[in-house]
C-alpha distance (Angstrom), angle and dihedral (degrees) to the residues before:
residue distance angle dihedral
X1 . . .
X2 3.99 . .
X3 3.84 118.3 .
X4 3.91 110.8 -106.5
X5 4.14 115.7 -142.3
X6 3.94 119.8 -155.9
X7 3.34 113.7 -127.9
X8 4.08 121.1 -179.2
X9 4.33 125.2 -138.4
X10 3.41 140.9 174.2
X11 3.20 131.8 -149.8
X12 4.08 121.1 -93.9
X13 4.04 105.5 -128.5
X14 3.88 84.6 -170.5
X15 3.46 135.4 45.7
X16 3.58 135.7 -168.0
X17 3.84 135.3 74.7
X18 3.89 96.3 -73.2
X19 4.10 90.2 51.0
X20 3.87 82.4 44.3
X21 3.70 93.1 49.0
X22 3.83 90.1 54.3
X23 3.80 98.2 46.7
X24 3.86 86.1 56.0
X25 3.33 90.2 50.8
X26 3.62 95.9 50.9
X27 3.85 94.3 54.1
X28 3.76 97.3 -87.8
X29 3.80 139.5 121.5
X30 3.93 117.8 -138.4
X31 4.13 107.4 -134.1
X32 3.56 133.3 168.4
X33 4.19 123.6 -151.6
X34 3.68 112.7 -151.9
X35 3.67 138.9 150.9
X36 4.17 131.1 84.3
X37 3.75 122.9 47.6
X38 3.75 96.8 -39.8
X39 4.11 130.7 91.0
X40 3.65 116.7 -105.8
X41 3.71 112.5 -92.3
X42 3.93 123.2 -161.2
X43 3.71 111.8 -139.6
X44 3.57 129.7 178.9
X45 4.68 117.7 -138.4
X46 3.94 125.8 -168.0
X47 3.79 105.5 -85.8
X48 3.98 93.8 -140.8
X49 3.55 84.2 55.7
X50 3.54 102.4 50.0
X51 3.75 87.6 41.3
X52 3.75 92.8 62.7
X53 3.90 91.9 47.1
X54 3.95 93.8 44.4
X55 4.29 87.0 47.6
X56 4.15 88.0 62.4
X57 4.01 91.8 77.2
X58 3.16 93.5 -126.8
X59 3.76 115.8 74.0
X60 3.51 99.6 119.5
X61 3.61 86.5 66.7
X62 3.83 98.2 43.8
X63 4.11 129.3 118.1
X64 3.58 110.8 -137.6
X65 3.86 132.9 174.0
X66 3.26 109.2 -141.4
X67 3.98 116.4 -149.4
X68 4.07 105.3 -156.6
X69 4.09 102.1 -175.1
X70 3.52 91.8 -34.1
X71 3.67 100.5 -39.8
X72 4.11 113.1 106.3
X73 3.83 113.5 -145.7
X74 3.82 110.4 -177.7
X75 4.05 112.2 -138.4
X76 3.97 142.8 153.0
X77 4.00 118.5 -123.8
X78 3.86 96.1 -113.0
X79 4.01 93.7 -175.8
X80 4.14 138.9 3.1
X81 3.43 126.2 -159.2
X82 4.08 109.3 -144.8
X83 3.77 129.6 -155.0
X84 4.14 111.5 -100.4
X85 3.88 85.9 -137.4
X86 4.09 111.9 37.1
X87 3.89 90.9 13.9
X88 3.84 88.2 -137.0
X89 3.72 114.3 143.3
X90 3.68 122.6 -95.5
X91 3.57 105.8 173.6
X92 3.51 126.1 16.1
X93 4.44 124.8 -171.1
X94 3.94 112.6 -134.9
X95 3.49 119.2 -159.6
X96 3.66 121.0 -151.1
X97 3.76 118.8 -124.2
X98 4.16 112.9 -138.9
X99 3.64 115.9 -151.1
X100 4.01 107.5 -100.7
X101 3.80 93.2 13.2
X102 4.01 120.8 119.0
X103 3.46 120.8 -139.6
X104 4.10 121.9 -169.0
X105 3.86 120.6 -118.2
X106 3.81 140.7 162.7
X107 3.80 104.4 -104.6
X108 3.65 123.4 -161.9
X109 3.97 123.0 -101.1
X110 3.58 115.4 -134.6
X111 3.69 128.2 -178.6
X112 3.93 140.5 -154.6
X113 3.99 138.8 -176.7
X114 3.11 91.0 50.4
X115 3.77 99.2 141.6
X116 3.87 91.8 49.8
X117 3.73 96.2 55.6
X118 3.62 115.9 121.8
X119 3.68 92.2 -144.5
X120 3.60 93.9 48.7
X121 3.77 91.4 49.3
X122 4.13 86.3 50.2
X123 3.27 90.8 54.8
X124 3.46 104.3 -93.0
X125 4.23 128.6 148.4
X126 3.77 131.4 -125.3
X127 3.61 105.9 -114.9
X128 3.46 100.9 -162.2
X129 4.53 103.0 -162.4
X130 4.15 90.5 172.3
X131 3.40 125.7 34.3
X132 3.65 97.1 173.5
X133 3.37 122.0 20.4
X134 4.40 126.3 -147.2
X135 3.93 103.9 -111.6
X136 3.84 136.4 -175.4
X137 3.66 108.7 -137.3
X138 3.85 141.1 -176.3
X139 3.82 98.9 -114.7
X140 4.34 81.5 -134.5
X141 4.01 87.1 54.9
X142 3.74 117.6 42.4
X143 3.37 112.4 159.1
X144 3.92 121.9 -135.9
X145 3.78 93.8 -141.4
X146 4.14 144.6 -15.7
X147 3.83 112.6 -122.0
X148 3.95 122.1 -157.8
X149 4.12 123.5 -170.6
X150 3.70 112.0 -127.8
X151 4.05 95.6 -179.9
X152 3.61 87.7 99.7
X153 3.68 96.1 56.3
X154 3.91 131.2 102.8
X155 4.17 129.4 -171.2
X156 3.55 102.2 -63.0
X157 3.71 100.1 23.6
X158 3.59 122.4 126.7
X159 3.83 134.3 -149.0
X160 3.56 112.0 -137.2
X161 4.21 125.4 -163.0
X162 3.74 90.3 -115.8
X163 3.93 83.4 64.7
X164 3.70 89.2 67.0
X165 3.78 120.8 87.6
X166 4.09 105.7 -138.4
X167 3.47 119.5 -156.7
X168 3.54 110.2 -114.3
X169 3.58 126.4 -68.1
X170 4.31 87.0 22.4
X171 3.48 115.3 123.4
X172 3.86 128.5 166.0
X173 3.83 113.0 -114.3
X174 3.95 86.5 -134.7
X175 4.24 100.1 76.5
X176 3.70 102.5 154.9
X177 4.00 99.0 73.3
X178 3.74 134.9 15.4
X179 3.87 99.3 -113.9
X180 3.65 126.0 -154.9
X181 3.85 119.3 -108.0
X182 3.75 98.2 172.4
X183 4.27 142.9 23.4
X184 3.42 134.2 -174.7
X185 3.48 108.1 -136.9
X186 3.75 135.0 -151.8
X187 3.76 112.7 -106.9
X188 3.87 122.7 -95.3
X189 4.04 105.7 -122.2
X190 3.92 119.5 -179.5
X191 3.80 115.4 -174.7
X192 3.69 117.5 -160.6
X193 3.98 127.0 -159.3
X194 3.49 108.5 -103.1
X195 3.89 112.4 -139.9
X196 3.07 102.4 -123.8
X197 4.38 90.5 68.4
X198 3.84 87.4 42.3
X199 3.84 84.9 54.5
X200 4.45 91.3 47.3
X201 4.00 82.6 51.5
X202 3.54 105.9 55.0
X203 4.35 89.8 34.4
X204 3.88 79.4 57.7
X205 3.81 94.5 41.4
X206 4.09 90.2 52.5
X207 3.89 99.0 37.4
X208 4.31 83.6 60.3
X209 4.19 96.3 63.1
X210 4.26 84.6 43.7
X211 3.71 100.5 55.7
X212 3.36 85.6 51.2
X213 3.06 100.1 52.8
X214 4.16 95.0 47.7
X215 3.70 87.4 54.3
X216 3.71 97.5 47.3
X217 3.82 81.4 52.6
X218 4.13 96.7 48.6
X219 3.71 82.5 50.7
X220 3.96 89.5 50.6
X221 3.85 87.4 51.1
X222 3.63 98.1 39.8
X223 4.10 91.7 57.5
X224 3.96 87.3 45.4
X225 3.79 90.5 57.3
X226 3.99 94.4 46.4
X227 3.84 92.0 59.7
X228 3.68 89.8 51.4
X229 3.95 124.4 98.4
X230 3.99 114.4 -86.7
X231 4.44 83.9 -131.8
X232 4.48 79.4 63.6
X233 3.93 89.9 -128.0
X234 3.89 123.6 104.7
X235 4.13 106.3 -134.7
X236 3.38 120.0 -104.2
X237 3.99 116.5 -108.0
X238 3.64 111.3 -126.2
């Protein structure tokens, strides 16, 4: 089950951009909770506060119980509007989670066996294709993450969502395939020339152009010495 932070609000009296502009200025974040049976209501939450949740990467995906005046309404930030300029956020949607409804989220993708995977142990690399993966999700029963076993899996294996046990009442948003969420992948090898070959090649590549050249020169010598005199001497010219 997800962790649930409590986060306080008041109610805004005013609305509009001015009354907005003024809450910011005073430190607070305009909101608005909507969704089930209820009206909207526009609330106002300490923007230091909010900050720190928003900073954790993963608001979008975070329970909170919201306490409106003393009344706690538990919702899920659905949408946050940032500033163009400090890209802090200065209005944030919260969406009101009903009792036995489902709501769809991105849930985390863990993994485990990893050090027992043939693949792995050959060398092979995680390839990791989803890190998240789109869920539907009793709003009573959101799950903090989905965990597949890779000890299975060999280079060129695959881990498919139908590998991963869902707690019940999960079910992936994507029904008409069974997608991959993980590979093991072959390693990457890169094999450089050492210098000592590169030095054997171009010995061999000059020593070719040489011999030719000494037996281009024995042949030289050897039709010099046929045109001399069987006796070895040259005669003498008178």
């Amino acid at each position: 089950m997800r962790e649930t932070l409590d986060l306080k609000a008041e109610p805004r009296g005013k609305l509009g951009k001015g009354a907005a502009y003024r809450a910011r200025t005073a430190g607070s974040i305009p909101c608005i909770v909507y969704g089930g049976s209820a009206d909207p209501v526009p609330v106002q939450v300490d923007g230091r506060t909010l900050g720190r949740m928003y900073g954790t990467g993963a608001f979008l995906q975070t329970l909170v119980m919201l306490d409106i005046g003393g009344q706690k309404t538990r919702v899920i930030p659905r949408a946050v509007q940032l500033d163009p300029v400090t890209d802090r956020p200065v209005h944030v949607d919260f969406l009101r989670l009903t009792p036995g409804g489902k709501i769809s989220l991105d849930i985390p993708v863990h993994f485990r066996g990893l050090e027992s995977s043939p693949g792995i142990k050959r060398g092979g690399v995680l390839n990791v294709v989803r890190h998240e993966v789109a869920m539907l999700c009793p709003v009573d029963s959101i799950p903090e993450y989905i965990e597949g076993d890779l000890s299975a899996l060999d280079i060129g294996d695959s881990l498919h969502i139908s590998a991963f046990k869902l707690p019940e009442g999960v079910r992936p948003m994507i029904r008409e395939r069974d997608f991959t969420v993980a590979t093991i992948a072959p390693p990457t090898t890169y094999t450089e020339e050492t210098p000592q070959a590169a030095a054997a090649v171009e010995g061999a590549e000059a020593a070719a152009p040489a011999e030719g050249g000494e037996a281009a020169a024995g042949g030289a010598a050897g039709a010099g010495a046929a045109k001399a005199p069987a006796g070895g001497k040259a005669p003498e010219k008178k």
